[in-house]
Biopython code that builds the backbone (N, CA, C, O; Angstrom):
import numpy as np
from Bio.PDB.StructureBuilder import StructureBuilder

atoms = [
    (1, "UNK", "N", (-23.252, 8.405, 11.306)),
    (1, "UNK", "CA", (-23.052, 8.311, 12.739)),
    (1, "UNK", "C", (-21.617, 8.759, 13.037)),
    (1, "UNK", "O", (-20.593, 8.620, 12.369)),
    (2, "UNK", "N", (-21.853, 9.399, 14.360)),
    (2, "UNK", "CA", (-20.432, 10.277, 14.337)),
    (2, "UNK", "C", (-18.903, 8.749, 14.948)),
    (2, "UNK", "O", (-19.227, 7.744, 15.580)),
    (3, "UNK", "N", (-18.267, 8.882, 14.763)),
    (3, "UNK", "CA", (-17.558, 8.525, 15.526)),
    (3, "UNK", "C", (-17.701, 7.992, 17.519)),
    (3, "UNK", "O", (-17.840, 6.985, 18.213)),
    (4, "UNK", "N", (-17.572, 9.218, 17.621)),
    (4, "UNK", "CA", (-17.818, 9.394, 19.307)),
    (4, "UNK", "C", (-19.526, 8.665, 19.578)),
    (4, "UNK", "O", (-19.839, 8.269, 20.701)),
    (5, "UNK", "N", (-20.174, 8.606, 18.788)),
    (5, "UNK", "CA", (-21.705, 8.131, 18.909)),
    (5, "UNK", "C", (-21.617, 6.641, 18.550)),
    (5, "UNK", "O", (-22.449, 5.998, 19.189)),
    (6, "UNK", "N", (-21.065, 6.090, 17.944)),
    (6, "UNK", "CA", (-20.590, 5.105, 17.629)),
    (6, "UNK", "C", (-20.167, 4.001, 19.058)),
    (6, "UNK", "O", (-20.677, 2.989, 19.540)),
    (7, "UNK", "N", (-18.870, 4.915, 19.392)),
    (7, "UNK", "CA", (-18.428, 4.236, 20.343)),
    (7, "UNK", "C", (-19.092, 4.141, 21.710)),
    (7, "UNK", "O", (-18.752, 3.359, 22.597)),
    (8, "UNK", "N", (-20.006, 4.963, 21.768)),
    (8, "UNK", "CA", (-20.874, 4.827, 22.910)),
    (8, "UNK", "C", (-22.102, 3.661, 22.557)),
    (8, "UNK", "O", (-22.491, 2.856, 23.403)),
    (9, "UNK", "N", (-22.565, 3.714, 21.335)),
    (9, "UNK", "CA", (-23.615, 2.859, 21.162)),
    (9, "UNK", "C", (-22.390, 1.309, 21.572)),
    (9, "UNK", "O", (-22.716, 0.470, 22.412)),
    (10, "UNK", "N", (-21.419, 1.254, 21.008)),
    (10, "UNK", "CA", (-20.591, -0.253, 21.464)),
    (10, "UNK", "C", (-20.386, -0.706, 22.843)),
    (10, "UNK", "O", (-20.368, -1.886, 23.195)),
    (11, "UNK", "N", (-20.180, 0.683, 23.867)),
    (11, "UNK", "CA", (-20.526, 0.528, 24.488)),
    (11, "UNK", "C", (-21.465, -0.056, 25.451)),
    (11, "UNK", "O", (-21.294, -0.735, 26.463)),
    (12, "UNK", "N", (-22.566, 0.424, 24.820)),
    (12, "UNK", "CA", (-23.882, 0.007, 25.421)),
    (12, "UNK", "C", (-24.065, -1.176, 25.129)),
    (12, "UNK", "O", (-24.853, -1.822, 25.819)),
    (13, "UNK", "N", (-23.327, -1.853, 23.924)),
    (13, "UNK", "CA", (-23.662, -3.341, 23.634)),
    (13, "UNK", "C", (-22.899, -4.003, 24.603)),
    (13, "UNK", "O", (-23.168, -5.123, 25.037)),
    (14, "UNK", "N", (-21.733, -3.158, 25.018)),
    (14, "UNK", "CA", (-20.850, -4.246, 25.866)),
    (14, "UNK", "C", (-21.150, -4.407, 27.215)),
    (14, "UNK", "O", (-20.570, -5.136, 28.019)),
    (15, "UNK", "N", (-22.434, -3.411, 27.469)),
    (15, "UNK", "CA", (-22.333, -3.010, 29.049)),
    (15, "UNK", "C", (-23.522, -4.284, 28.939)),
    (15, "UNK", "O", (-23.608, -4.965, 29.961)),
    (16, "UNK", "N", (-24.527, -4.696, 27.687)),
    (16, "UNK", "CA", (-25.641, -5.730, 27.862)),
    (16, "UNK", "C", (-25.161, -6.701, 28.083)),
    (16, "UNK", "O", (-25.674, -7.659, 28.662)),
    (17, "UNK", "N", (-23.583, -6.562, 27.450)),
    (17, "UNK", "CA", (-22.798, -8.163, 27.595)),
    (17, "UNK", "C", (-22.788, -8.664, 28.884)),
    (17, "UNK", "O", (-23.347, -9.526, 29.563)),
    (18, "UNK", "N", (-21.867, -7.723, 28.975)),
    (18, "UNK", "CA", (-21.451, -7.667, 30.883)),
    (18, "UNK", "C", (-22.784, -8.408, 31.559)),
    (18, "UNK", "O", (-22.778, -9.610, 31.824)),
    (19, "UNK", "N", (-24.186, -7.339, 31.861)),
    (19, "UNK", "CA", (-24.776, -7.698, 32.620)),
    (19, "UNK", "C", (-25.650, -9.188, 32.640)),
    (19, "UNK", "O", (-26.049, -9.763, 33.652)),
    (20, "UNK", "N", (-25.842, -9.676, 31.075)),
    (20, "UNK", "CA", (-26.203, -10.583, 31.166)),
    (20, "UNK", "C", (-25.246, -12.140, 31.589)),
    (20, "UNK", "O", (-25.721, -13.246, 31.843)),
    (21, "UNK", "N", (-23.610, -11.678, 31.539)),
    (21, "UNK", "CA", (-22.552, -12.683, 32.247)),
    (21, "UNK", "C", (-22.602, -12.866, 33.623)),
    (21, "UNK", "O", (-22.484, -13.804, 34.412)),
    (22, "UNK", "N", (-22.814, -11.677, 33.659)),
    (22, "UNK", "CA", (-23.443, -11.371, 35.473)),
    (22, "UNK", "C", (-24.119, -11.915, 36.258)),
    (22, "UNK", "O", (-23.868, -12.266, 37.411)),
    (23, "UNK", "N", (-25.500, -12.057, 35.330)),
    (23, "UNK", "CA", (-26.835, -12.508, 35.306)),
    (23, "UNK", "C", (-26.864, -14.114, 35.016)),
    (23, "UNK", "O", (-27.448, -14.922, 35.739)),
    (24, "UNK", "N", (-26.465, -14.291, 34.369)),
    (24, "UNK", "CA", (-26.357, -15.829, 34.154)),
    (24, "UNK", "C", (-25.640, -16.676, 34.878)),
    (24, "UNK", "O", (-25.800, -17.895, 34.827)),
    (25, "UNK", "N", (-24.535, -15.909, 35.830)),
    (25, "UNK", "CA", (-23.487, -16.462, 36.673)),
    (25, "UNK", "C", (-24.198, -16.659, 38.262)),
    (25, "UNK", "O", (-23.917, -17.537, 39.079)),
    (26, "UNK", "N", (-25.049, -15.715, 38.382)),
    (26, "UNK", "CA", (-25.849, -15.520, 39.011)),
    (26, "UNK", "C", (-27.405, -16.370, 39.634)),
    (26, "UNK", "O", (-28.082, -16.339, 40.662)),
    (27, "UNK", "N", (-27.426, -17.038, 38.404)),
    (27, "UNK", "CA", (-28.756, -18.145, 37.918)),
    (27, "UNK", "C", (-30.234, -17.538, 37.888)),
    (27, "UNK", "O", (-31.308, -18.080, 38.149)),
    (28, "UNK", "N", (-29.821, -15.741, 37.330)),
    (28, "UNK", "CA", (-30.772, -15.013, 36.819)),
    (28, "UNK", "C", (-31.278, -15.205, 35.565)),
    (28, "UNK", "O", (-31.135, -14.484, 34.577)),
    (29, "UNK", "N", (-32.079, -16.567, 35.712)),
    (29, "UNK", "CA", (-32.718, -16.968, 34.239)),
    (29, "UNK", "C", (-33.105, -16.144, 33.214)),
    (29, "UNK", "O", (-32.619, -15.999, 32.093)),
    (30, "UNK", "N", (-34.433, -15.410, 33.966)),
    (30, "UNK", "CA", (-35.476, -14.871, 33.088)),
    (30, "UNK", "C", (-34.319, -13.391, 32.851)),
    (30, "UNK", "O", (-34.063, -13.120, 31.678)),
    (31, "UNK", "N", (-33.824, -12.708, 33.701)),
    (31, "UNK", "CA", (-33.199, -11.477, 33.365)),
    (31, "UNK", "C", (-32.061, -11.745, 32.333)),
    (31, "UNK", "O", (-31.568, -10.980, 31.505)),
    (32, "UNK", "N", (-31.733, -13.284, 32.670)),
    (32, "UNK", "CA", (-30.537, -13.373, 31.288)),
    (32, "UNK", "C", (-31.136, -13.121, 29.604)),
    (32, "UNK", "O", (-30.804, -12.373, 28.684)),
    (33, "UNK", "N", (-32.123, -14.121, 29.785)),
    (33, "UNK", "CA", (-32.654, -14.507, 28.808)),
    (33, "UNK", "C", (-33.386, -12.545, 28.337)),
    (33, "UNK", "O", (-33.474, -12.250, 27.145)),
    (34, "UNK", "N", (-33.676, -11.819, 29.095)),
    (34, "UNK", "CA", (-33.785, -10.762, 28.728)),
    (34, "UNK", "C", (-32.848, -9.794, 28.332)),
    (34, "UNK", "O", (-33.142, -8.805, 27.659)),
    (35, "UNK", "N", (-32.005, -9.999, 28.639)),
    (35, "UNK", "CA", (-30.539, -9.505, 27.992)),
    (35, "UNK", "C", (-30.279, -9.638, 26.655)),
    (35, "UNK", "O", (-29.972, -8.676, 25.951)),
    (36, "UNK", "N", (-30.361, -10.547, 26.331)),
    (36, "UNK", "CA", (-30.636, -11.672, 24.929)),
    (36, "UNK", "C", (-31.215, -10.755, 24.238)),
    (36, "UNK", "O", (-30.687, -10.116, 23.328)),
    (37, "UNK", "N", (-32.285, -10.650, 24.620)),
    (37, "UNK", "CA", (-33.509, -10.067, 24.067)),
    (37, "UNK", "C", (-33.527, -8.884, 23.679)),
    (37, "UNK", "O", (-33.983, -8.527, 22.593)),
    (38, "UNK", "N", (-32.805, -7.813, 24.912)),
    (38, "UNK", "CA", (-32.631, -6.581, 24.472)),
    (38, "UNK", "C", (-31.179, -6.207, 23.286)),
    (38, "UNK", "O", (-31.008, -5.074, 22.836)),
    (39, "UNK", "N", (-30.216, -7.459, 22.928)),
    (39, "UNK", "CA", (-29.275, -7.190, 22.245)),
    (39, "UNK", "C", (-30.043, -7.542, 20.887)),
    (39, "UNK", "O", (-29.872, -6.951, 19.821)),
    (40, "UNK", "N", (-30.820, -8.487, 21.085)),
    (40, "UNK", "CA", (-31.386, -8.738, 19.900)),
    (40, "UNK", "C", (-32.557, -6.940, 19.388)),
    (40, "UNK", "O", (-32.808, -6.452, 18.286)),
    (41, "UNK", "N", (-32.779, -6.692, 20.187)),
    (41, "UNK", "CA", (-33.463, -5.293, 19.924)),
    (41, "UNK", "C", (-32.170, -4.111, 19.511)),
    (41, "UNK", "O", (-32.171, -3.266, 18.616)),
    (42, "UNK", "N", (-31.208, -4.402, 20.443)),
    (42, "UNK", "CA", (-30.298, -3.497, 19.555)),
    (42, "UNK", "C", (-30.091, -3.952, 18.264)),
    (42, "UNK", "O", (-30.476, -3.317, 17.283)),
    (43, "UNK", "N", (-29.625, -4.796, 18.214)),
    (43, "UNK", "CA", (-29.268, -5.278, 16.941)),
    (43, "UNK", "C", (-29.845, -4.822, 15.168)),
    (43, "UNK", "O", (-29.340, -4.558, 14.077)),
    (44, "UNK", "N", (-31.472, -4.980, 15.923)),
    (44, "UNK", "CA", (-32.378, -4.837, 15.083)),
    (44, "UNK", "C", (-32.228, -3.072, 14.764)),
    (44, "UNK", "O", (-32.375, -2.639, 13.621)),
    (45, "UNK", "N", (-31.969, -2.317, 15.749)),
    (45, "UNK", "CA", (-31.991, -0.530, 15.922)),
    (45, "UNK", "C", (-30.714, -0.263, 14.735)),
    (45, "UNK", "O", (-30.710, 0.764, 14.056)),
    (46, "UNK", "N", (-29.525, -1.457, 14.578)),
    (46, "UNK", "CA", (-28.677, -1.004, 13.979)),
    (46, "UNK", "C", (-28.926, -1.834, 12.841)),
    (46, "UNK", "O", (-27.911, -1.572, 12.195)),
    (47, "UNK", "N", (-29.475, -2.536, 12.241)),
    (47, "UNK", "CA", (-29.979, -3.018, 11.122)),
    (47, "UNK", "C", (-30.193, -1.655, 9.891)),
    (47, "UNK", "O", (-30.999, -0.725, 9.900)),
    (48, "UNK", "N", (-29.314, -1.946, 9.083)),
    (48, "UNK", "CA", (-29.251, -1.008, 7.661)),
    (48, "UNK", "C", (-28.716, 0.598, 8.157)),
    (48, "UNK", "O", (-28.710, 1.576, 7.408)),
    (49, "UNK", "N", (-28.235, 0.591, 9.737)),
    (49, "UNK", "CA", (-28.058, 1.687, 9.769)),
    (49, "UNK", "C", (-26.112, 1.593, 9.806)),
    (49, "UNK", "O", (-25.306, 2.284, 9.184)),
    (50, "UNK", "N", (-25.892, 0.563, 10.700)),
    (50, "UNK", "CA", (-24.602, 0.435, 11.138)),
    (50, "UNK", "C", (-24.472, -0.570, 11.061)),
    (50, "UNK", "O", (-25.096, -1.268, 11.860)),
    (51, "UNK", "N", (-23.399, -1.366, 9.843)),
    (51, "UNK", "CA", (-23.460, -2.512, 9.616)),
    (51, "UNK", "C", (-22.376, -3.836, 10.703)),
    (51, "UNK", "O", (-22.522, -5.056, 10.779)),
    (52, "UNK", "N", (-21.143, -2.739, 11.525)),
    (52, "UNK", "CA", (-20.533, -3.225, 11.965)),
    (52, "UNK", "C", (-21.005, -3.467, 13.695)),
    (52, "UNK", "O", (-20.519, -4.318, 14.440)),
    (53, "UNK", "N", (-22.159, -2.385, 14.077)),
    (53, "UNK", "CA", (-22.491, -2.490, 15.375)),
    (53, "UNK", "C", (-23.998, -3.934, 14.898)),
    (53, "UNK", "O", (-24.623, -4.661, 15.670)),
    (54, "UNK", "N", (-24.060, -3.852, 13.824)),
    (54, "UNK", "CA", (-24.948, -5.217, 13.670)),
    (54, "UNK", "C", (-24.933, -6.373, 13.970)),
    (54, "UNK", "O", (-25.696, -7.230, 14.417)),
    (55, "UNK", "N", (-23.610, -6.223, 13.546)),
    (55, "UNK", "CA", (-22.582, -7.756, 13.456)),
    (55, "UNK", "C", (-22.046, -7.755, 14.387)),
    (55, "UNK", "O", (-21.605, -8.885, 14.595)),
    (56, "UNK", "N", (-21.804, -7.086, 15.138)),
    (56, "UNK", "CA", (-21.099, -7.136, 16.581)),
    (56, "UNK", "C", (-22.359, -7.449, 17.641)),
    (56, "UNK", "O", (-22.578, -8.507, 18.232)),
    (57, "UNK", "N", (-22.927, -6.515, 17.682)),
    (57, "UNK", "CA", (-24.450, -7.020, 18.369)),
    (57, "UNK", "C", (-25.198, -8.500, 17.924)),
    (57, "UNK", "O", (-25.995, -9.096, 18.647)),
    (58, "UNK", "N", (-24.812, -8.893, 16.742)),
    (58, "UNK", "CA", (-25.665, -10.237, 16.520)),
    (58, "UNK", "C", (-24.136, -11.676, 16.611)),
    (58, "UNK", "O", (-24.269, -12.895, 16.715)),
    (59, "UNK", "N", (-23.327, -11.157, 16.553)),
    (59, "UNK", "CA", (-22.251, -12.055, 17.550)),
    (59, "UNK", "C", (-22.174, -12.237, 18.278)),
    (59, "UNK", "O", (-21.748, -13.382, 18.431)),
    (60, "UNK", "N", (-22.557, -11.137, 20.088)),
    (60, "UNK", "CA", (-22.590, -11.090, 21.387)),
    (60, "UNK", "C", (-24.300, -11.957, 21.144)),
    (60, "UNK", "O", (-24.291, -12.776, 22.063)),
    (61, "UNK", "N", (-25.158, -12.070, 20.662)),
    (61, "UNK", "CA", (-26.272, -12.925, 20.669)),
    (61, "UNK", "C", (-26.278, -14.315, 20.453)),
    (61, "UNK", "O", (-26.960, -15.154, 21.042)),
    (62, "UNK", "N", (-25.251, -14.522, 19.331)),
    (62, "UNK", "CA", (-24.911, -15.858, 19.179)),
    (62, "UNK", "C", (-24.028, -16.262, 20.065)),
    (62, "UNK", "O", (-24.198, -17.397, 20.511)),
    (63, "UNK", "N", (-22.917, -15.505, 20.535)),
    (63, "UNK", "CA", (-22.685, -16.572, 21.521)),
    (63, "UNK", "C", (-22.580, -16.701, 22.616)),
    (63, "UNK", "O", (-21.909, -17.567, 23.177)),
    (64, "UNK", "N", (-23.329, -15.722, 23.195)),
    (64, "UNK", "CA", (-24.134, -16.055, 24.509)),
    (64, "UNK", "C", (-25.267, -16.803, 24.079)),
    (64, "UNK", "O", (-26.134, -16.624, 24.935)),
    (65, "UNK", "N", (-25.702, -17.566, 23.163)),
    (65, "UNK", "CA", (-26.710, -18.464, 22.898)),
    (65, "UNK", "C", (-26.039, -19.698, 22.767)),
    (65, "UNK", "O", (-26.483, -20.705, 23.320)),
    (66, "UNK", "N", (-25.253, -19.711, 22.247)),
    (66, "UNK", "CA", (-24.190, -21.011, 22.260)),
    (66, "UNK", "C", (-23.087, -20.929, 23.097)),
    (66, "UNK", "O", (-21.943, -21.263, 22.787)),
    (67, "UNK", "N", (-23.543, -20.359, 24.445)),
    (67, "UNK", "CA", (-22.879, -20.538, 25.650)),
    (67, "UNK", "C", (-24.099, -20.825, 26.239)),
    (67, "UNK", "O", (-23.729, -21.422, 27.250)),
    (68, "UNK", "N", (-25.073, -20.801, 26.270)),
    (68, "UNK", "CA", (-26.286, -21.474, 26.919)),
    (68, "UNK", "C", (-26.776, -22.291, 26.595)),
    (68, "UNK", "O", (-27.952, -22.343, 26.953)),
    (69, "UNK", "N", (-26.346, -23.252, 25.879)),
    (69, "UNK", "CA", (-26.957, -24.553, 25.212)),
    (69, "UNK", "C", (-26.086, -25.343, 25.262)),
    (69, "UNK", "O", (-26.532, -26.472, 25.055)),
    (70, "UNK", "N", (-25.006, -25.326, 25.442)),
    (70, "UNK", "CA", (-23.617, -26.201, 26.035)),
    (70, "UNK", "C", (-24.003, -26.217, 27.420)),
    (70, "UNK", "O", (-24.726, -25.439, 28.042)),
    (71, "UNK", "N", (-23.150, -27.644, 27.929)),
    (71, "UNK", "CA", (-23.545, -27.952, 29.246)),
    (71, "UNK", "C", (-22.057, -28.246, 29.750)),
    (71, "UNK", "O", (-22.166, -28.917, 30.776)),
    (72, "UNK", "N", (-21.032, -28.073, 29.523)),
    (72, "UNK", "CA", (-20.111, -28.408, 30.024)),
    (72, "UNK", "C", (-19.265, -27.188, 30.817)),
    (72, "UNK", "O", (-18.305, -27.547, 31.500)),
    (73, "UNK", "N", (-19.498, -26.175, 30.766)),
    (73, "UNK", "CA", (-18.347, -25.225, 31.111)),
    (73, "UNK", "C", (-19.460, -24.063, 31.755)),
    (73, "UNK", "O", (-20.449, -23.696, 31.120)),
    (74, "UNK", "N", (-19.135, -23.591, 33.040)),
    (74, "UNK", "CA", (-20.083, -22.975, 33.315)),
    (74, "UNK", "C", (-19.952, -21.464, 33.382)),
    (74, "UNK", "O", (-20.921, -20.706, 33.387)),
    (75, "UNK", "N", (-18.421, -21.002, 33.444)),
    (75, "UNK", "CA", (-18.018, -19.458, 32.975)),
    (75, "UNK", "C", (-18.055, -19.126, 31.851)),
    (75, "UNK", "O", (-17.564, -19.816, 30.958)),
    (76, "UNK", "N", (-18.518, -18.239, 31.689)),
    (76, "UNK", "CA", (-18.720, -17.536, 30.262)),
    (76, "UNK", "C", (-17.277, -17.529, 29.632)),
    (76, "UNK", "O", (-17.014, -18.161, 28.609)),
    (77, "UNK", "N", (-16.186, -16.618, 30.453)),
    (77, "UNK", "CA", (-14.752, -16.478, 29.991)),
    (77, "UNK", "C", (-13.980, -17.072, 29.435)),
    (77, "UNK", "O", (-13.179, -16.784, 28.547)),
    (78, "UNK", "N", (-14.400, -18.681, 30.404)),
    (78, "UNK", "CA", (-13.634, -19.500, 29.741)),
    (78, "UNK", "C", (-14.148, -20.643, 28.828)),
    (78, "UNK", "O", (-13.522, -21.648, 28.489)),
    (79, "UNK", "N", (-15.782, -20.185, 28.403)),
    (79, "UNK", "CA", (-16.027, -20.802, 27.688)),
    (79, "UNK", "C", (-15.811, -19.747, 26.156)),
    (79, "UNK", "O", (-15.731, -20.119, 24.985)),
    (80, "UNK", "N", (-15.776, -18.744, 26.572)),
    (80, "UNK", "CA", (-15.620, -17.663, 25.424)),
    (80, "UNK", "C", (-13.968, -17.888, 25.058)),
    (80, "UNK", "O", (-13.648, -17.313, 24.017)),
    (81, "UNK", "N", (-13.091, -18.477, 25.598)),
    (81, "UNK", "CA", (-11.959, -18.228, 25.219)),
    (81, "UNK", "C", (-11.479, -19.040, 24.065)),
    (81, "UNK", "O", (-10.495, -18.636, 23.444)),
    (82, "UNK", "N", (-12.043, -20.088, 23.732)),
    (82, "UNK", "CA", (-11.991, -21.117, 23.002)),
    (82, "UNK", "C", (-13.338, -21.108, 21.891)),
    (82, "UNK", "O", (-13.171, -21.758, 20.859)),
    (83, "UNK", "N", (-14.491, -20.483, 22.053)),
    (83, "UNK", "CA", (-15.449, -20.517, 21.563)),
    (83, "UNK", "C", (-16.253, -19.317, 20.710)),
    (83, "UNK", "O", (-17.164, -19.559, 19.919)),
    (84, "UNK", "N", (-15.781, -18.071, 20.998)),
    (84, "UNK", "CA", (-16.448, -16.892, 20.453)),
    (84, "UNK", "C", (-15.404, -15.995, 19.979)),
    (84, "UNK", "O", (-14.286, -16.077, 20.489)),
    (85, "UNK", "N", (-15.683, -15.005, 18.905)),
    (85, "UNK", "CA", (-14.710, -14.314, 18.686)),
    (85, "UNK", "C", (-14.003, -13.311, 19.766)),
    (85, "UNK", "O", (-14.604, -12.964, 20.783)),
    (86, "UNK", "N", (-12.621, -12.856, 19.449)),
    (86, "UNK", "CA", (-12.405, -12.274, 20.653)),
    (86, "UNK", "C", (-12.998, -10.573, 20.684)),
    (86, "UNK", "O", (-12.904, -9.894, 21.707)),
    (87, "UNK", "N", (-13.670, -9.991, 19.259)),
    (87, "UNK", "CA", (-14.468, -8.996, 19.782)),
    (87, "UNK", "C", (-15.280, -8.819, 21.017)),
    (87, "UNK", "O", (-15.252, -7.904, 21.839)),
    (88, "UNK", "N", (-16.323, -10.360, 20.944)),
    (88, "UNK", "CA", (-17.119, -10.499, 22.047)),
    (88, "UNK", "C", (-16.226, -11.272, 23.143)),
    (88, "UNK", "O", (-16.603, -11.290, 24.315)),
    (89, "UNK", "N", (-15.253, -11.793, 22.817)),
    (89, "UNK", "CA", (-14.475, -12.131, 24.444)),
    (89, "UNK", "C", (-14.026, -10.370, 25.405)),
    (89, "UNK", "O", (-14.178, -10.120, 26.601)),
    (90, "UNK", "N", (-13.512, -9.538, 24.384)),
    (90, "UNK", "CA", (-13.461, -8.334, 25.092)),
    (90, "UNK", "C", (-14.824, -7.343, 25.462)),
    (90, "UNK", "O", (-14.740, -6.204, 25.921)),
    (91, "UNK", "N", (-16.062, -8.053, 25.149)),
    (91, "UNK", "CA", (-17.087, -7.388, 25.804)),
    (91, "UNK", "C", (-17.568, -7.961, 26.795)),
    (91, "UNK", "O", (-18.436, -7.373, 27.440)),
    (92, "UNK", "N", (-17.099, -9.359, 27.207)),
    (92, "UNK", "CA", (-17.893, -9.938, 28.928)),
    (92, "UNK", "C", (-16.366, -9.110, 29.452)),
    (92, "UNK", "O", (-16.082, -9.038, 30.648)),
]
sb = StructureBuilder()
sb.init_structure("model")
sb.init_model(0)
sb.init_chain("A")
sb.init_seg("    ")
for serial, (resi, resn, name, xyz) in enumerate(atoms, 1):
    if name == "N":
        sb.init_residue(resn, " ", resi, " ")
    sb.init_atom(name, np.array(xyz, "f"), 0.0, 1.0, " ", f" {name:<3s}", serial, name[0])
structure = sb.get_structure()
């Protein structure tokens, strides 16, 4: 994978980030929870191909999953600031 192809596929993981922070801020249940879903489908696209857009894609899954199962903090940001790595703090 080239470089420049690379950074667009990270892209695209960050733009799922975004919309599902969006979406969830929003109290767009089912579209959050589909967000989820489609990172988890990326994830799977980069499985054995790209080991670092894997792990980056299955980090933005975990913890937007363990930002939805906590009940105390209701921004993503500032629950990400203390809670997720800051790869995925720089993708919401």
């Amino acid at each position: 994978m080239t470089p420049e192809l690379r950074q667009r596929k990270q892209q695209s993981l960050q733009s799922v980030v975004n919309v599902a922070v969006h979406l969830h801020t929003t109290g767009e249940w089912d579209a959050y929870c589909d967000s989820i879903t489609k990172l988890l489908g990326m994830a799977d696209a980069f499985n054995e191909l790209d080991d670092g857009l894997f792990n980056f894609a299955m980090d933005c899954v975990n913890a937007l999953s363990r930002f939805t199962l906590q009940t105390t903090v209701t921004d993503f940001n500032t629950w990400a600031a203390n809670h997720a790595p800051e790869h995925v703090r720089a993708a919401a």
